[in-house]
Z-matrix of the N, CA and C atoms (Angstrom, degrees):
N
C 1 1.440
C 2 1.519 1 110.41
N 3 1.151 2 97.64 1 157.68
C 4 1.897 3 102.35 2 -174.87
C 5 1.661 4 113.75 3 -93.75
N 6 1.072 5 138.87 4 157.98
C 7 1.234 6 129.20 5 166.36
C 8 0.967 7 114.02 6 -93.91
N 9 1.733 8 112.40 7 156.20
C 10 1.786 9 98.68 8 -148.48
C 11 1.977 10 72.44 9 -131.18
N 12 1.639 11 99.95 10 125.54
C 13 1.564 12 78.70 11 -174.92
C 14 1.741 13 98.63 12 -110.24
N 15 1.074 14 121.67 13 1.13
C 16 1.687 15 115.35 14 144.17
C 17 1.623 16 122.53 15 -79.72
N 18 1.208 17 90.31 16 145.17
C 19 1.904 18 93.93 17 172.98
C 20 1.922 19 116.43 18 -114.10
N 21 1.499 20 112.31 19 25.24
C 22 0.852 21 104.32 20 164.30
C 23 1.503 22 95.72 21 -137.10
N 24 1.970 23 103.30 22 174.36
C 25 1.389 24 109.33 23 -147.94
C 26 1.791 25 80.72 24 -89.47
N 27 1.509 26 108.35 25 -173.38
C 28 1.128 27 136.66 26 167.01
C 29 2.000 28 95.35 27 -84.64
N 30 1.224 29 113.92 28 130.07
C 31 1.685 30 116.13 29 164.35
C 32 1.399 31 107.07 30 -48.44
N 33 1.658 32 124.89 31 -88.52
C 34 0.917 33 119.22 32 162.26
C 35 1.891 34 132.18 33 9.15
N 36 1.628 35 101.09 34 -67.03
C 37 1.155 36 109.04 35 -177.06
C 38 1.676 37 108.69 36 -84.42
N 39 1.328 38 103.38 37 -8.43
C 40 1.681 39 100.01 38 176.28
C 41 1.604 40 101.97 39 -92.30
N 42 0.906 41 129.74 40 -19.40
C 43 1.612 42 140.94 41 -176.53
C 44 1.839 43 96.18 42 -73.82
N 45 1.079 44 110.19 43 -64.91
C 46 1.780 45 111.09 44 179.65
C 47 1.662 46 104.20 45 -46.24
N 48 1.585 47 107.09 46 -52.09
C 49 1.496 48 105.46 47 -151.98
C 50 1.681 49 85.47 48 -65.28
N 51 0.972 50 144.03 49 -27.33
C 52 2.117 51 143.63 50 -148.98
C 53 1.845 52 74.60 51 -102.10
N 54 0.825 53 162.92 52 -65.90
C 55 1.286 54 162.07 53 -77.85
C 56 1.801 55 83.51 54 -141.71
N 57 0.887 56 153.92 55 -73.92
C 58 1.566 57 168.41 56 -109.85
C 59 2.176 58 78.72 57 -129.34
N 60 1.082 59 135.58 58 -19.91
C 61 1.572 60 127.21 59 -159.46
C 62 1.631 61 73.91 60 -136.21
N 63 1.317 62 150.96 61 24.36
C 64 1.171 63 139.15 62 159.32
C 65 1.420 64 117.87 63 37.39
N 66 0.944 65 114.50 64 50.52
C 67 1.602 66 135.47 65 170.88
C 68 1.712 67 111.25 66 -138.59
N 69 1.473 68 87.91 67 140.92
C 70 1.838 69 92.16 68 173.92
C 71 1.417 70 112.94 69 -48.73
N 72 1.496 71 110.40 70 167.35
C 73 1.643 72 104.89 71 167.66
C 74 1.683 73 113.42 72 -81.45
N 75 1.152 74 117.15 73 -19.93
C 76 1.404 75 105.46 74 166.82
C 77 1.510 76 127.96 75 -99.57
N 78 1.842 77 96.24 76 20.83
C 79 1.895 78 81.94 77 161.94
C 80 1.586 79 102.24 78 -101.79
N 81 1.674 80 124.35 79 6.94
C 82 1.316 81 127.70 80 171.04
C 83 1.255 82 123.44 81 -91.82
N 84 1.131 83 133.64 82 107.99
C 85 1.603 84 164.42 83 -143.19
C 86 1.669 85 99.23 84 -104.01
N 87 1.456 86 126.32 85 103.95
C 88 1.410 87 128.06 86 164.53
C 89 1.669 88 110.91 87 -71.89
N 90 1.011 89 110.46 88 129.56
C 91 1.634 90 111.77 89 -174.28
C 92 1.840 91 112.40 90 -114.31
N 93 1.531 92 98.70 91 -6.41
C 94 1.642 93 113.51 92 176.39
C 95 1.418 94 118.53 93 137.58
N 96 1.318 95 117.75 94 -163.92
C 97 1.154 96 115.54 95 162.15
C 98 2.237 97 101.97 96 -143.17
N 99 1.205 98 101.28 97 154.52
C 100 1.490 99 112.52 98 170.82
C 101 1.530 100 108.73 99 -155.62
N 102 2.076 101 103.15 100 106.54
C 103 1.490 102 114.17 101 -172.39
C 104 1.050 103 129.71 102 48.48
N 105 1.064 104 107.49 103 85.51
C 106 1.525 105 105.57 104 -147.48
C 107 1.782 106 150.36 105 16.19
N 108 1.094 107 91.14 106 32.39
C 109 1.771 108 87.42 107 178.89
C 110 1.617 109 97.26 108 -140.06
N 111 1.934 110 109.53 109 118.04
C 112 1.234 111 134.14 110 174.67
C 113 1.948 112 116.76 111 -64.49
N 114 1.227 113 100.59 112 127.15
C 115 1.499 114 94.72 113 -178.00
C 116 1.431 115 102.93 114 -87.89
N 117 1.209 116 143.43 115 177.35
C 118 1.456 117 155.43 116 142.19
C 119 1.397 118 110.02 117 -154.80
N 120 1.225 119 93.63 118 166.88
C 121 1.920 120 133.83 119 -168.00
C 122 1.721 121 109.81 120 -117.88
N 123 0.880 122 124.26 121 111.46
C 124 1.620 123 135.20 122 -157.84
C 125 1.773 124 111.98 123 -148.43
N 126 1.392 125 101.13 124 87.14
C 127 1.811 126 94.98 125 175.63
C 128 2.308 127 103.32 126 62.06
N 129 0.885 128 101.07 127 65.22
C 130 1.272 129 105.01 128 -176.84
C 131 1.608 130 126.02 129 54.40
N 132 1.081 131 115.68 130 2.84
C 133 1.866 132 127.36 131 -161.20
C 134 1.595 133 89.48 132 -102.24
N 135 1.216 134 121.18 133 178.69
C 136 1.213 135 143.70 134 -162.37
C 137 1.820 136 115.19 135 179.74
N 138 1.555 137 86.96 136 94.12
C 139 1.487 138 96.75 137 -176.97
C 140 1.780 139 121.01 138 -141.95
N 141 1.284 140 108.36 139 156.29
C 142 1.440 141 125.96 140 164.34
C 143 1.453 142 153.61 141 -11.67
N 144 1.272 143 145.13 142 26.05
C 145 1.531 144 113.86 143 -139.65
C 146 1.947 145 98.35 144 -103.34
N 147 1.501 146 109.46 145 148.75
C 148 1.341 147 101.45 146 167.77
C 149 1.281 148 108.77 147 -65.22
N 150 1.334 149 127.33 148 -179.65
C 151 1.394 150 144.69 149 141.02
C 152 1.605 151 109.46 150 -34.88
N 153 1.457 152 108.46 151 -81.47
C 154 1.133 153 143.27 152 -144.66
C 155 1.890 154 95.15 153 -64.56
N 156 1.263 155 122.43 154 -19.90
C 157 1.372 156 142.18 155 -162.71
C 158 1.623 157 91.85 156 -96.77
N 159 1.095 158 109.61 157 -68.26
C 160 1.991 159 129.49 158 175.73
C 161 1.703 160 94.74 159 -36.03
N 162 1.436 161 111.83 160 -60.73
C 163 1.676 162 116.62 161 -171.47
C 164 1.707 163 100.50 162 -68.02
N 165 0.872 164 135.81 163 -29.00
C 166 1.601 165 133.13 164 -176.07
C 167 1.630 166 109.91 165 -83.52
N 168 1.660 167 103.49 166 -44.37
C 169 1.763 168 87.52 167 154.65
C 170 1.008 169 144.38 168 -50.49
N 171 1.671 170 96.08 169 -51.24
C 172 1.719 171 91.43 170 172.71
C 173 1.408 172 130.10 171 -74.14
N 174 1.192 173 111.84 172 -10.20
C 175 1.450 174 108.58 173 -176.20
C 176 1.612 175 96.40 174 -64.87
N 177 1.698 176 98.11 175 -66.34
C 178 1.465 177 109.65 176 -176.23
C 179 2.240 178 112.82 177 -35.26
N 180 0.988 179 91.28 178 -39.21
C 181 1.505 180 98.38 179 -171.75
C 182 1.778 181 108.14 180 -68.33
N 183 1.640 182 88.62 181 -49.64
C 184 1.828 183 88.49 182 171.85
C 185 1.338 184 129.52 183 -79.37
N 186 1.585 185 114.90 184 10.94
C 187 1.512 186 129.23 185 173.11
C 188 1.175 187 100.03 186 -124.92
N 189 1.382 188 122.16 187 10.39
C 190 1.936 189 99.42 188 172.02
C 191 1.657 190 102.24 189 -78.68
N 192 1.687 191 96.97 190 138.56
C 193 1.577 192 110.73 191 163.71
C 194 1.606 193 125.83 192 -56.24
């Protein structure tokens, strides 16, 4: 795993992850990051995302036709 030496997400990449989980970007709650993998808060849940997952959304999101 990589070390992630920010603990907040990229917008961008928080916009894909709410967008791809069909929720606005501001009902998604950043909770940090530890070595690379971002926590969030989503409709009462509390979950995971890698880095490497966050960077594949957005690409995908900023190349959809």
């Amino acid at each position: 795993m990589t070390n992630t030496s920010s603990t907040s997400v990229n917008p961008a990449q928080k916009e894909a992850l709410a967008i791809s989980l069909n929720i606005k970007p501001s009902e998604l709650e950043s909770l940090g990051a530890d070595n690379g993998t971002y926590k969030f808060k989503a409709n009462g849940k509390t979950f995971s995302v890698h880095e490497s997952t966050l960077s594949n959304l957005e690409f995908y999101r900023a190349n959809a036709i």
